[in-house]
PDB file of N, CA, C and O in Angstrom:
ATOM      1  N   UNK A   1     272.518  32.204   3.011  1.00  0.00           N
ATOM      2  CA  UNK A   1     273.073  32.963   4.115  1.00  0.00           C
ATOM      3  C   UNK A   1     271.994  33.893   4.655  1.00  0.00           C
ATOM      4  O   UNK A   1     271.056  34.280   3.958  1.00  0.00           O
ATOM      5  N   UNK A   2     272.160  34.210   5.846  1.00  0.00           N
ATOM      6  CA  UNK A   2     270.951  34.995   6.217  1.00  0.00           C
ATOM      7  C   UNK A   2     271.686  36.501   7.358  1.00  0.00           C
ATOM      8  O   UNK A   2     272.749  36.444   7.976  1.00  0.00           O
ATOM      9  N   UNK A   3     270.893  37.482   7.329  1.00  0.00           N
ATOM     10  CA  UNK A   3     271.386  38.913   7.325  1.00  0.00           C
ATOM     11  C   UNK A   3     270.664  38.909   9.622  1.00  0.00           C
ATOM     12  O   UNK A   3     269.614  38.523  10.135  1.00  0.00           O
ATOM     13  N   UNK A   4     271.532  39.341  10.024  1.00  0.00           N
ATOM     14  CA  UNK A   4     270.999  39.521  11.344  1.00  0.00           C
ATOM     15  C   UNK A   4     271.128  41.493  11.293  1.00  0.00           C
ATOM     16  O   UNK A   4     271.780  42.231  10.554  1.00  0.00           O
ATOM     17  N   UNK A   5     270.101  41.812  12.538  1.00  0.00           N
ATOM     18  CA  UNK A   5     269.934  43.125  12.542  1.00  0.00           C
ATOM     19  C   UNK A   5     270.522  43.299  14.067  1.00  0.00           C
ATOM     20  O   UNK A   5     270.619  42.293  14.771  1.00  0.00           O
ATOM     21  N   UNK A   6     270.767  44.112  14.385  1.00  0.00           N
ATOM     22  CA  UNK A   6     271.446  44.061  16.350  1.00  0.00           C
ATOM     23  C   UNK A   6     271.723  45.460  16.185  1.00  0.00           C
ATOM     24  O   UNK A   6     272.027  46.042  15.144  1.00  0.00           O
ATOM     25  N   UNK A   7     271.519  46.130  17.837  1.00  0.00           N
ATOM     26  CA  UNK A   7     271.979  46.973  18.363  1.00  0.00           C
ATOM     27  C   UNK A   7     273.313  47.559  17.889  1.00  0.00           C
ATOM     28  O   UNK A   7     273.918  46.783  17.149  1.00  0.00           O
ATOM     29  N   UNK A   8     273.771  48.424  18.061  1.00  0.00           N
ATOM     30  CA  UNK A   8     275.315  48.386  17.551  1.00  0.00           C
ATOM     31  C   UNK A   8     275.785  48.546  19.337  1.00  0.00           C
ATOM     32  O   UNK A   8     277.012  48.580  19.425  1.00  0.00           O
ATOM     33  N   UNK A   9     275.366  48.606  20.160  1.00  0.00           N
ATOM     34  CA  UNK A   9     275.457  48.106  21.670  1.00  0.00           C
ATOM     35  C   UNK A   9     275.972  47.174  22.126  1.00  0.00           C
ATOM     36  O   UNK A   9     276.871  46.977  22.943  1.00  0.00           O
ATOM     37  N   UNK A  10     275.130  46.405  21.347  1.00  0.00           N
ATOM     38  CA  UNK A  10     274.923  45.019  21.536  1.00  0.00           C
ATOM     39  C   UNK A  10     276.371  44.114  20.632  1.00  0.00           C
ATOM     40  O   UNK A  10     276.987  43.100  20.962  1.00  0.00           O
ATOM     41  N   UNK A  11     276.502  44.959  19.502  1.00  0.00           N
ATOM     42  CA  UNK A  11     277.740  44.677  18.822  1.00  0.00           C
ATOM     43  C   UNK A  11     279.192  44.976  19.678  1.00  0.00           C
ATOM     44  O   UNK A  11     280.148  44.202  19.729  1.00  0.00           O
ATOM     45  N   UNK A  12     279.100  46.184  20.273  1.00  0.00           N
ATOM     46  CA  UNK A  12     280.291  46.503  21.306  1.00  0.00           C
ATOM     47  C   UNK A  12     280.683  45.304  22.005  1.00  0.00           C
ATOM     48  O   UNK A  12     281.690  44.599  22.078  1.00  0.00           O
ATOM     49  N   UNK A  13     279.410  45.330  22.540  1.00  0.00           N
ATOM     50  CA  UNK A  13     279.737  44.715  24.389  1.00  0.00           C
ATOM     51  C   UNK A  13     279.814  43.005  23.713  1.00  0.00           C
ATOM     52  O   UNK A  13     280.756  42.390  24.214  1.00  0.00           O
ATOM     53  N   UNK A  14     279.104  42.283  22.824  1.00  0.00           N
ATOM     54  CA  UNK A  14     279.822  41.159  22.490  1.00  0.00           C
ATOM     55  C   UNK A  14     280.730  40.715  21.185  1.00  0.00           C
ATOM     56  O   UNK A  14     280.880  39.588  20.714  1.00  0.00           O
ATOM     57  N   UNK A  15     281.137  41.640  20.872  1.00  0.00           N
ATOM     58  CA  UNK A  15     282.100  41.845  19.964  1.00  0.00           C
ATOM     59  C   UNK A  15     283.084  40.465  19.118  1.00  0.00           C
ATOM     60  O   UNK A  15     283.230  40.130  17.943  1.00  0.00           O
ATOM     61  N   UNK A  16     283.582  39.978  20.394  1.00  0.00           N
ATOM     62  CA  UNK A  16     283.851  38.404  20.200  1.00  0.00           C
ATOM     63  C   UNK A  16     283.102  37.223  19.272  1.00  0.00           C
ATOM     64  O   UNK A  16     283.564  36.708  18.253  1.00  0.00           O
ATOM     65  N   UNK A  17     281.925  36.965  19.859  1.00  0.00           N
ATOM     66  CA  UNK A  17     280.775  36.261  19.946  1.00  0.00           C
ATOM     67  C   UNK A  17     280.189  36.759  18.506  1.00  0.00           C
ATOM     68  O   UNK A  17     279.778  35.819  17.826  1.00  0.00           O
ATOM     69  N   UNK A  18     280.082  37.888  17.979  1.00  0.00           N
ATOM     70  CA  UNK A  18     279.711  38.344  16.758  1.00  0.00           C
ATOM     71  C   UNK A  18     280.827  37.700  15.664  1.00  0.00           C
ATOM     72  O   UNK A  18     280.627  36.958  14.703  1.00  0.00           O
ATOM     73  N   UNK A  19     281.955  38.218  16.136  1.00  0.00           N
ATOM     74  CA  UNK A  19     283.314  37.880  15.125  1.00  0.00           C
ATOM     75  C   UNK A  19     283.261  36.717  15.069  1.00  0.00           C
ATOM     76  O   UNK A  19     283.652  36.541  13.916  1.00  0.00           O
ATOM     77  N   UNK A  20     282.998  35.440  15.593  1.00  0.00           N
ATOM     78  CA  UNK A  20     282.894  34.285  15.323  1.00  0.00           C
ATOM     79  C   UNK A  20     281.913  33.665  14.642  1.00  0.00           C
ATOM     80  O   UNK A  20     282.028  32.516  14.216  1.00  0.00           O
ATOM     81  N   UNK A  21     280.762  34.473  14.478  1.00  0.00           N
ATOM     82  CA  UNK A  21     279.528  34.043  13.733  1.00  0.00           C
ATOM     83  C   UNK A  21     279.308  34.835  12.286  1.00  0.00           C
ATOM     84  O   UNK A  21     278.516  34.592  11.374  1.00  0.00           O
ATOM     85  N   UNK A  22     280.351  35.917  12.432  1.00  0.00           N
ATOM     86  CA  UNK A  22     279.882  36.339  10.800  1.00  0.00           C
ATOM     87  C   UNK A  22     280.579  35.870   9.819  1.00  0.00           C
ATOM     88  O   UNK A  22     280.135  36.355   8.778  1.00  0.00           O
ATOM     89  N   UNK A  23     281.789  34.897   9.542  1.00  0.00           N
ATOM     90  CA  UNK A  23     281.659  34.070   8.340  1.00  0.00           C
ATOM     91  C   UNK A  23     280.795  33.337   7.973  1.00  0.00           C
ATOM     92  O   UNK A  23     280.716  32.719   6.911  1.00  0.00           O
ATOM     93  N   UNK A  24     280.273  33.358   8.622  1.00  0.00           N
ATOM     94  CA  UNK A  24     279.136  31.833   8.345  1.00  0.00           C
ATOM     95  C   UNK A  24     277.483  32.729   8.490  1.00  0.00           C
ATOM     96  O   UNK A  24     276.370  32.205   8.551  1.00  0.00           O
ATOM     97  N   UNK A  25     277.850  34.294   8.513  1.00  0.00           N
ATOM     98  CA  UNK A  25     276.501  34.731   8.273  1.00  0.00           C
ATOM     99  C   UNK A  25     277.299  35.676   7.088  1.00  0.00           C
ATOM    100  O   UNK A  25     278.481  35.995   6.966  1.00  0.00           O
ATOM    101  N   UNK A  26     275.682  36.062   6.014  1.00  0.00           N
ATOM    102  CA  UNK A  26     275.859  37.048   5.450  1.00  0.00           C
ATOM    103  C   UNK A  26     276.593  38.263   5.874  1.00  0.00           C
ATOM    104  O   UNK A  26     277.796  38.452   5.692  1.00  0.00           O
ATOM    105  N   UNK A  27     275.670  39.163   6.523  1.00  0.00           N
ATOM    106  CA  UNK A  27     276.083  40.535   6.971  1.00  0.00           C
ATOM    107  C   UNK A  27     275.541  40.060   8.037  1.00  0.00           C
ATOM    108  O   UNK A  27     275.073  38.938   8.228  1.00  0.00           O
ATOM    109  N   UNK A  28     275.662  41.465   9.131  1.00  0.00           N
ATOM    110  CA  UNK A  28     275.635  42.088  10.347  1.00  0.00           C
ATOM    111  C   UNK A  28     274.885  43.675  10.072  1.00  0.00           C
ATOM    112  O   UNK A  28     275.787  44.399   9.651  1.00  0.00           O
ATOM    113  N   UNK A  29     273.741  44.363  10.147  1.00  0.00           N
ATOM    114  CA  UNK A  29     273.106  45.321   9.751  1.00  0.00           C
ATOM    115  C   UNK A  29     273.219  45.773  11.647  1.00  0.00           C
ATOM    116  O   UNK A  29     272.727  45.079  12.537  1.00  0.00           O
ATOM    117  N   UNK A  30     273.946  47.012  11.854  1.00  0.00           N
ATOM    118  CA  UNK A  30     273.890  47.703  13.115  1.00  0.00           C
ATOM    119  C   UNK A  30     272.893  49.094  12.961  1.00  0.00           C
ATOM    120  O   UNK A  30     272.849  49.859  11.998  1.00  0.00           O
ATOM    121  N   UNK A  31     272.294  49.144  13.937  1.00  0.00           N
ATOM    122  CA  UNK A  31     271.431  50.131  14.416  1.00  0.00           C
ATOM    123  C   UNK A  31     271.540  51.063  15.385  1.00  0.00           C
ATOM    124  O   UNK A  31     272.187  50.798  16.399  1.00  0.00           O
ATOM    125  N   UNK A  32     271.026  52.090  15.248  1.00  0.00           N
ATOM    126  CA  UNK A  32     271.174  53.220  16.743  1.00  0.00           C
ATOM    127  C   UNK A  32     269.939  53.716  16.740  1.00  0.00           C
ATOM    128  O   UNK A  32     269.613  54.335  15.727  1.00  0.00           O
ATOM    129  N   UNK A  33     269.191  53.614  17.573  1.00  0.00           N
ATOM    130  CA  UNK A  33     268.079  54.254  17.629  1.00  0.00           C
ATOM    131  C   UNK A  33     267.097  53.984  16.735  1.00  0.00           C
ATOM    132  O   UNK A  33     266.359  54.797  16.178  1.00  0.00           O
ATOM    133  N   UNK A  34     267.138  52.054  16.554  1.00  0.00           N
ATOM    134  CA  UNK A  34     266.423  51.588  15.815  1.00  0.00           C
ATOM    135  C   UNK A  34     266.229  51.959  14.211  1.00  0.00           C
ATOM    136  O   UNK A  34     265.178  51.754  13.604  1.00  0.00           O
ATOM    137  N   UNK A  35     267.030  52.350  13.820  1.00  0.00           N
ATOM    138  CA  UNK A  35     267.414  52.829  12.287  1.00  0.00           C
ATOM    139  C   UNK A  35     268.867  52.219  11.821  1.00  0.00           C
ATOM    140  O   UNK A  35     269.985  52.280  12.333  1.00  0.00           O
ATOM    141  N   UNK A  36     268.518  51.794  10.993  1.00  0.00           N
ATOM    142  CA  UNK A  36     270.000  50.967   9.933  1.00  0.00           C
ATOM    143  C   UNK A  36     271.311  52.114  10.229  1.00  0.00           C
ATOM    144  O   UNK A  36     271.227  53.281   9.846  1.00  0.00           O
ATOM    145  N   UNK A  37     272.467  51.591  10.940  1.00  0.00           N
ATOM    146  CA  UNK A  37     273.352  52.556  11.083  1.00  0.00           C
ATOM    147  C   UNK A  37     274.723  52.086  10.122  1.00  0.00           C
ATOM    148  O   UNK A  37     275.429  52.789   9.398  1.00  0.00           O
ATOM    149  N   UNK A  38     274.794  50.710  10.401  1.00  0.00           N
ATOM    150  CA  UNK A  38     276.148  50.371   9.659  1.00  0.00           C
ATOM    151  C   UNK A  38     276.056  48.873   9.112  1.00  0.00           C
ATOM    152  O   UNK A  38     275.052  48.210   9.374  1.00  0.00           O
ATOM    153  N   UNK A  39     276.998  48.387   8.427  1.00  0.00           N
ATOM    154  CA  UNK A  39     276.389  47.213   7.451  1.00  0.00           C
ATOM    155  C   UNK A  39     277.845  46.477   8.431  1.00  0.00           C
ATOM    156  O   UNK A  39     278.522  47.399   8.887  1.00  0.00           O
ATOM    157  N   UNK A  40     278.330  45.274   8.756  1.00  0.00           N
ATOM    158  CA  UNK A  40     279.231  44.350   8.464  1.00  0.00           C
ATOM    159  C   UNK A  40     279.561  43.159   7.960  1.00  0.00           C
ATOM    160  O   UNK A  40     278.636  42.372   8.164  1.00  0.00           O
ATOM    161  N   UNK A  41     280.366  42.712   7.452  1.00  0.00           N
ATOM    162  CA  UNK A  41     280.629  41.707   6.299  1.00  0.00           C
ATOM    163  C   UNK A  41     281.930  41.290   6.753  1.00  0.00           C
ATOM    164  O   UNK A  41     282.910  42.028   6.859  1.00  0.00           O
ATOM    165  N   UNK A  42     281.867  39.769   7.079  1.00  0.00           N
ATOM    166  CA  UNK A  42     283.219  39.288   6.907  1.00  0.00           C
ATOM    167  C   UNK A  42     283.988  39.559   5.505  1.00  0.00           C
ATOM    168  O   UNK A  42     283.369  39.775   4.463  1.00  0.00           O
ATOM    169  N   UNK A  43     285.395  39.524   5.589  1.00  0.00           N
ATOM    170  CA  UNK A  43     286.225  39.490   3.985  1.00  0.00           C
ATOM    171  C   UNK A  43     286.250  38.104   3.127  1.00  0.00           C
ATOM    172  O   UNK A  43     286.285  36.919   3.460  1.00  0.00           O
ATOM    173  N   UNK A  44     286.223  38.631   2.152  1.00  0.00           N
ATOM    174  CA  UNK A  44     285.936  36.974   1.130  1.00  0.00           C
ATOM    175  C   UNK A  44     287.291  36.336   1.702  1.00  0.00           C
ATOM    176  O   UNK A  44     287.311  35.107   1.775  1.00  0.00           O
ATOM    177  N   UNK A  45     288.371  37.014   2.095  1.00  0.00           N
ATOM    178  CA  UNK A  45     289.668  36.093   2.466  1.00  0.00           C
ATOM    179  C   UNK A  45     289.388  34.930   3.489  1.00  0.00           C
ATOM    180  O   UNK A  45     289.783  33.771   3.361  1.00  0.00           O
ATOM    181  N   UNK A  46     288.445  35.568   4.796  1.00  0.00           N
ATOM    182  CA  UNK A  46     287.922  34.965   6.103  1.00  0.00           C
ATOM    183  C   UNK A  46     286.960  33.716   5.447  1.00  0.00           C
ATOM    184  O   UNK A  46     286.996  32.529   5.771  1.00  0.00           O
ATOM    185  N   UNK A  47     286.114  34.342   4.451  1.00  0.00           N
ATOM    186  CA  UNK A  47     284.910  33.130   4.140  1.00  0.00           C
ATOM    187  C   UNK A  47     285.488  32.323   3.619  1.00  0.00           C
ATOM    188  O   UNK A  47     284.856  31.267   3.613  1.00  0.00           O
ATOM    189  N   UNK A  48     287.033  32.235   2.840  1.00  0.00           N
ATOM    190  CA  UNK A  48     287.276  31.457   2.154  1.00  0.00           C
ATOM    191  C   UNK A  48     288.294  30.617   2.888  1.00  0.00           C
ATOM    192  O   UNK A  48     288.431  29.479   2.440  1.00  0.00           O
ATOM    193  N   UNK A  49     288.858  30.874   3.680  1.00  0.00           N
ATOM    194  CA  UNK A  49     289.142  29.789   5.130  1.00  0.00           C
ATOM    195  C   UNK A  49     288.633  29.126   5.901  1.00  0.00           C
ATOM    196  O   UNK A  49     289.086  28.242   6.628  1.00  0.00           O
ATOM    197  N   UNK A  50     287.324  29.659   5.740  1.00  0.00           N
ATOM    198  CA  UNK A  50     286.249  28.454   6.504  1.00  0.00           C
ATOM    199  C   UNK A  50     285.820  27.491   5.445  1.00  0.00           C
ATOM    200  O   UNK A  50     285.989  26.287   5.637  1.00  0.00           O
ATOM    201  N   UNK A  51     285.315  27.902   4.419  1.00  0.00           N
ATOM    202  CA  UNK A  51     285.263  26.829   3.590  1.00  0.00           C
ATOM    203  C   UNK A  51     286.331  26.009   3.024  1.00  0.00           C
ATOM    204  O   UNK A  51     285.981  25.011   2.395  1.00  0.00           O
ATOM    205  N   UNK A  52     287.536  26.257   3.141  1.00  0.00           N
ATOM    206  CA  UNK A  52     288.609  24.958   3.199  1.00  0.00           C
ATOM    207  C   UNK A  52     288.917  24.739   4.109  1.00  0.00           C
ATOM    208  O   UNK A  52     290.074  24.326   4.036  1.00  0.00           O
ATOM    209  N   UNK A  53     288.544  24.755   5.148  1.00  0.00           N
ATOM    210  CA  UNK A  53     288.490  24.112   6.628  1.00  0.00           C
ATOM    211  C   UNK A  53     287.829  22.997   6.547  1.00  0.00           C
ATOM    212  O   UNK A  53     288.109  21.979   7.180  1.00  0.00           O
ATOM    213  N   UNK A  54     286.488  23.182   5.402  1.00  0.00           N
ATOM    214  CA  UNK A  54     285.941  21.840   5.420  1.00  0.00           C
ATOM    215  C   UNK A  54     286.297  21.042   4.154  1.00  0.00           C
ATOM    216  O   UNK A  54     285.806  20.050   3.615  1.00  0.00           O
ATOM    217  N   UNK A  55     287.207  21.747   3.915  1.00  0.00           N
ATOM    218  CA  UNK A  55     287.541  20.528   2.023  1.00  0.00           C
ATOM    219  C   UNK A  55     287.951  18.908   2.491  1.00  0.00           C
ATOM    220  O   UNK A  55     288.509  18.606   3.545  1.00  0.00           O
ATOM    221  N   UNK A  56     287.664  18.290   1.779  1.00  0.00           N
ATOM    222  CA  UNK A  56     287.792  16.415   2.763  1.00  0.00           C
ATOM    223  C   UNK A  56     286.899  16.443   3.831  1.00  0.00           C
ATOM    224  O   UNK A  56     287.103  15.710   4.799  1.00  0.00           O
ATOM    225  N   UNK A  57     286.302  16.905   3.805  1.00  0.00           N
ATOM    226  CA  UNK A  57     284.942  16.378   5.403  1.00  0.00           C
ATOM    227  C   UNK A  57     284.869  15.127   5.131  1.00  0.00           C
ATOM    228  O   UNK A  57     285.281  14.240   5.879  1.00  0.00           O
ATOM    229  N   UNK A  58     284.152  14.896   3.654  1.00  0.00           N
ATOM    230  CA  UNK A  58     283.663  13.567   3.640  1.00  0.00           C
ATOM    231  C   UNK A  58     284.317  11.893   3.193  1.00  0.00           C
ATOM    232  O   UNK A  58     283.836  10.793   2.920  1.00  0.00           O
ATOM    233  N   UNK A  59     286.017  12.659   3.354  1.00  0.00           N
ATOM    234  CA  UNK A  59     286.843  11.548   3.071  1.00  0.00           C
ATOM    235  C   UNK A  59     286.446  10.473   4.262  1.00  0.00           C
ATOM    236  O   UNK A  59     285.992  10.603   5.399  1.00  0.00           O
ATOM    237  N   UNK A  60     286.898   9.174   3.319  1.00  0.00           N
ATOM    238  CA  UNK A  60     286.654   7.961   4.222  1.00  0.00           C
ATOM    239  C   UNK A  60     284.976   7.957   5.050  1.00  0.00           C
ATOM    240  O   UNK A  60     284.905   7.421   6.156  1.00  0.00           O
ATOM    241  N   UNK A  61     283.871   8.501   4.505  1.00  0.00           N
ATOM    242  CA  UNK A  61     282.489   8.070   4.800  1.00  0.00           C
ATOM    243  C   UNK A  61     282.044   7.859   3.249  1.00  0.00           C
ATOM    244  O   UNK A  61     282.686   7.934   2.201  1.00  0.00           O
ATOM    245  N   UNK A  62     280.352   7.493   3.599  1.00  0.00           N
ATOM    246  CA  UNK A  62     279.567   7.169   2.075  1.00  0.00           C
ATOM    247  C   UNK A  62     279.623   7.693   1.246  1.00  0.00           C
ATOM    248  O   UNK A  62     279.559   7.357   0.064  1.00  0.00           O
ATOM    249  N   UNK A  63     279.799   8.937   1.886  1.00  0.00           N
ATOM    250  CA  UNK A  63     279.249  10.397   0.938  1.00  0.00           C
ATOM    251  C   UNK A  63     280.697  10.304  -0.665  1.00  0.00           C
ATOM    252  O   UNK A  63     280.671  10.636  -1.850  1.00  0.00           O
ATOM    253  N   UNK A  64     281.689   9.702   0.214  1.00  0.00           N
ATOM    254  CA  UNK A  64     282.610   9.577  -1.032  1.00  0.00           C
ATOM    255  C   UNK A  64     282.730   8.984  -2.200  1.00  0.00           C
ATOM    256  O   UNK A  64     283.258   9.366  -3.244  1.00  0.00           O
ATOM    257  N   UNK A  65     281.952   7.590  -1.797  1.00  0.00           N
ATOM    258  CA  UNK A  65     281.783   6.637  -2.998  1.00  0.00           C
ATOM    259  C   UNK A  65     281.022   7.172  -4.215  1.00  0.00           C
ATOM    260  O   UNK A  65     279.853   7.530  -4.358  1.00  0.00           O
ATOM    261  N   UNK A  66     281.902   7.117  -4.912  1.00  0.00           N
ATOM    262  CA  UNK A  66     280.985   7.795  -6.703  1.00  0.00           C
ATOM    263  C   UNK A  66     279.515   6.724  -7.150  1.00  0.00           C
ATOM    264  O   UNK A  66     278.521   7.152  -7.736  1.00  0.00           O
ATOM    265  N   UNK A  67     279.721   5.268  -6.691  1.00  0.00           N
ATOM    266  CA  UNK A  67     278.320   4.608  -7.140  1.00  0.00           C
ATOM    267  C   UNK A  67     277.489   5.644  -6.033  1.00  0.00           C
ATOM    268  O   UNK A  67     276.562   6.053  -6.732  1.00  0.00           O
ATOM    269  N   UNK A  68     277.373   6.125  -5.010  1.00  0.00           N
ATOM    270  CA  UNK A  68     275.947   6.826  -4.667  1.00  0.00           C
ATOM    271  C   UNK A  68     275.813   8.396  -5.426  1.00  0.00           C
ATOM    272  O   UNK A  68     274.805   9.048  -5.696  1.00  0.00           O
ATOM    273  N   UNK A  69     276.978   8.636  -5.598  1.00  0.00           N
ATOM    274  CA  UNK A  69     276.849  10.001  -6.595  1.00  0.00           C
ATOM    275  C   UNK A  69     276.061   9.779  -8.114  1.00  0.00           C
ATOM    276  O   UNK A  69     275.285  10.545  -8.686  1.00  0.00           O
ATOM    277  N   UNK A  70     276.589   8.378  -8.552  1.00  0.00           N
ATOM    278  CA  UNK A  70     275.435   8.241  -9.471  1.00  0.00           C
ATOM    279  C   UNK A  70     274.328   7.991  -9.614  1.00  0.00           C
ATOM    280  O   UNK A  70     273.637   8.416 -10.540  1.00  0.00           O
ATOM    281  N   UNK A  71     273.924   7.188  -8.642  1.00  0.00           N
ATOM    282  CA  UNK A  71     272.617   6.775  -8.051  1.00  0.00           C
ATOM    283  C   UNK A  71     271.565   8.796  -8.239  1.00  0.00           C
ATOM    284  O   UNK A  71     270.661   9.182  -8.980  1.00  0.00           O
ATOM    285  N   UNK A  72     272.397   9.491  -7.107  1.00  0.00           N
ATOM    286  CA  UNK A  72     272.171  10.592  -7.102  1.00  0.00           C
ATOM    287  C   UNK A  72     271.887  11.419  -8.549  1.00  0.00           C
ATOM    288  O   UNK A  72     270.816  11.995  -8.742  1.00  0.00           O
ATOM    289  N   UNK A  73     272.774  11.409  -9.354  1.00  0.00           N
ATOM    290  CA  UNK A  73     273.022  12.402 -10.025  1.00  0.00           C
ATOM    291  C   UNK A  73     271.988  11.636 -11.914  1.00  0.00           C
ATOM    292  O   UNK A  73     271.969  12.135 -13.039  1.00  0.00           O
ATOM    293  N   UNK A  74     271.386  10.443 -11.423  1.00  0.00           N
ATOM    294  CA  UNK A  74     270.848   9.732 -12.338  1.00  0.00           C
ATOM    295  C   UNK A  74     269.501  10.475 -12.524  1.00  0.00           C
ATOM    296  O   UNK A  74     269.205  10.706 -11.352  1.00  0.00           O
ATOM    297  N   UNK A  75     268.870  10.802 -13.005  1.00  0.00           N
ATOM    298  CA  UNK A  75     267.334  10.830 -12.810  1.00  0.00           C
ATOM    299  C   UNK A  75     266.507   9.620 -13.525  1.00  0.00           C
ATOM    300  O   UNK A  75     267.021   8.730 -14.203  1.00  0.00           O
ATOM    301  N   UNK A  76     265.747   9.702 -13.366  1.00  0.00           N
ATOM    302  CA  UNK A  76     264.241   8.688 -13.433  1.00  0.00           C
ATOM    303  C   UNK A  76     264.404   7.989 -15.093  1.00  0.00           C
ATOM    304  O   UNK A  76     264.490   6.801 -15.406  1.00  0.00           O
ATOM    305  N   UNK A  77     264.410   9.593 -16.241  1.00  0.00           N
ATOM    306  CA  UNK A  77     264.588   9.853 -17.469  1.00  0.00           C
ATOM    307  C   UNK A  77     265.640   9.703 -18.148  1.00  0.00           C
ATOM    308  O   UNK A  77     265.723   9.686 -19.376  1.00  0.00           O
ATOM    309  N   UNK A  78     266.341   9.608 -17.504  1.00  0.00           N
ATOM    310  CA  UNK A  78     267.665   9.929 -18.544  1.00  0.00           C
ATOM    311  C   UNK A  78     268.819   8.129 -17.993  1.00  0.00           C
ATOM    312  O   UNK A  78     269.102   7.688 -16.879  1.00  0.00           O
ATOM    313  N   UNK A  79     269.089   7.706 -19.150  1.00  0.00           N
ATOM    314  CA  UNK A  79     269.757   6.416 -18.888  1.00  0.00           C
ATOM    315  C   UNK A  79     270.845   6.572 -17.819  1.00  0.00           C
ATOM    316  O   UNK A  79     270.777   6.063 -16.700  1.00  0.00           O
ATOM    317  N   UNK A  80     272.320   7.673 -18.484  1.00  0.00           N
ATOM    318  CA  UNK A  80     273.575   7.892 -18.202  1.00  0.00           C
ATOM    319  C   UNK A  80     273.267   9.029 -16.927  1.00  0.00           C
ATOM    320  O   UNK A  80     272.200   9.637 -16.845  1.00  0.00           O
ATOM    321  N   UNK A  81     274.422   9.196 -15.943  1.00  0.00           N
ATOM    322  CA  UNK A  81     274.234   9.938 -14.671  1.00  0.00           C
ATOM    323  C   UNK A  81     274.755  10.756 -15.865  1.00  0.00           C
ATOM    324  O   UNK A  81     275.207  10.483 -16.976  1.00  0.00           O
ATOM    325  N   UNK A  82     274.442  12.130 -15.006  1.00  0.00           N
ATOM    326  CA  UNK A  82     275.408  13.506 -15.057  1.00  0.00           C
ATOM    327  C   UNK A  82     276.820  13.442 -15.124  1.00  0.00           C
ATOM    328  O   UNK A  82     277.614  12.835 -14.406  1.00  0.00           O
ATOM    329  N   UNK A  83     276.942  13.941 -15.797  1.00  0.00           N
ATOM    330  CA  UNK A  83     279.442  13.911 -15.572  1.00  0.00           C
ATOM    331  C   UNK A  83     279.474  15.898 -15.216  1.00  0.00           C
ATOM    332  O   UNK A  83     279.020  16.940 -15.690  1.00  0.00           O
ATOM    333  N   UNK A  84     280.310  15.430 -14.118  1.00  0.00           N
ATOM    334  CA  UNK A  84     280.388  16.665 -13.549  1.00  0.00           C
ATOM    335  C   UNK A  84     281.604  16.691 -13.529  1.00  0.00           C
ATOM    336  O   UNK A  84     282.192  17.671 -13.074  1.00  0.00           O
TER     337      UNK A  84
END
């Protein structure tokens, strides 16, 4: 996740446009006069609705089939895949 720095101006006037991008960012670090003024953080409740928003993405594509998970999860060294 990665931390953006912005105006707290700049936070006002697009307010919207912010609220839609901070689950999916770390924080929000606001400034006044170019000095750290206030921190924001979506709630773990919010982050955790976006990430089951995507639970089943990959139903019905490749990504589902367990022979490429083993393929994957095999290394070079070791006979048996991983059991996860």
């Amino acid at each position: 996740m990665d931390t953006r720095i912005i105006p707290v101006t700049d936070f006002i006037r697009k307010f919207g446009d912010w609220a839609e991008i901070l689950p999916s960012i770390d924080k929000i670090i606001l400034t006044r006069e170019g000095r750290p003024f206030a921190t924001v953080k979506a709630s773990a409740e919010i982050k955790n609705e976006k990430l089951l928003a995507l639970a089943g993405i990959w139903k019905d594509t490749k990504l589902e089939k367990d022979s490429l998970w083993e393929k994957v999860l095999t290394r070079k060294n070791r006979k048996n895949p991983v059991k996860l």
